[in-house]
C-alpha positions as CSV (number, residue, x, y, z in Angstrom):
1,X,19.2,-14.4,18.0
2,X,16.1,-16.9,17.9
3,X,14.1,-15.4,15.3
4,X,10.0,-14.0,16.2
5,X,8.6,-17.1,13.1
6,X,10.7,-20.0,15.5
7,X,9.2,-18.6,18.7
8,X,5.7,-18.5,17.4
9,X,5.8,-21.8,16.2
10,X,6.7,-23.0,19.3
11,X,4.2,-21.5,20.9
12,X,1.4,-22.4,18.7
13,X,3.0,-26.5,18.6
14,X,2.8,-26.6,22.4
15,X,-0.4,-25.0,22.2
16,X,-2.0,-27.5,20.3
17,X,-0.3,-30.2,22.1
18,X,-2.0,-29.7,25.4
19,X,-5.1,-30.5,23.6
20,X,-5.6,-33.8,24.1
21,X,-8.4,-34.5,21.0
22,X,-9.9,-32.5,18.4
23,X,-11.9,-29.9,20.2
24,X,-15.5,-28.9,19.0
25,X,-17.8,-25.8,18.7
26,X,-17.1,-23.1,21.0
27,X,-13.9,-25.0,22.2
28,X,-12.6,-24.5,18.6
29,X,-12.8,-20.8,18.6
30,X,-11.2,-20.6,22.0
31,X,-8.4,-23.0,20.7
32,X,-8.4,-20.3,17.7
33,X,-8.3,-17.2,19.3
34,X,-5.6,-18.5,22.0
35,X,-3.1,-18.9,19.3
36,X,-4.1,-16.0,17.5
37,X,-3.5,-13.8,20.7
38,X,0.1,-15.4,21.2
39,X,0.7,-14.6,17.9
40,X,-0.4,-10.7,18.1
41,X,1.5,-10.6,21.5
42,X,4.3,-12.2,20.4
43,X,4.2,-9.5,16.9
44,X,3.2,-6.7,19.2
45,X,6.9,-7.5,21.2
46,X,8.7,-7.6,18.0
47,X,7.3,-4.4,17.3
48,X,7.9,-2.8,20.7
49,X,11.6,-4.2,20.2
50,X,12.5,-2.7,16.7
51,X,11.0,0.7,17.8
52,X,13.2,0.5,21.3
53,X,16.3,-0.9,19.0
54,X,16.0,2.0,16.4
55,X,15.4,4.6,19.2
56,X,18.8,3.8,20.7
57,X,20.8,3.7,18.0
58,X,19.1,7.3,16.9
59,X,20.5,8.3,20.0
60,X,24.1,7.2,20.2
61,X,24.4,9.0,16.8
């Protein structure tokens, strides 16, 4: 199973690789909020994931 730290680097590479220069000001902050939402929603999944995982496994006992 791909683990939730190689997914979110991989998002945040590609991210930063469709910038094509060093952005500046309010561009910045978008680029840094982007890949700070990614992050949360990819966390948030993980999160949803366990909690689904640990619900079944309650239940088949």
């Amino acid at each position: 199973m791909t683990s939730l730290r190689h997914i979110a680097q991989a998002l945040d590479s590609t991210a930063v690789r469709k910038i094509p220069a060093e952005p500046m000001g309010a561009a910045k902050i978008f680029q840094f909020h982007r890949r700070t939402n990614i992050l949360h929603s990819v966390f948030t999944l993980k999160s949803r994931i366990q909690v689904e995982i640990f619900a079944y496994r309650c239940e088949r006992r």
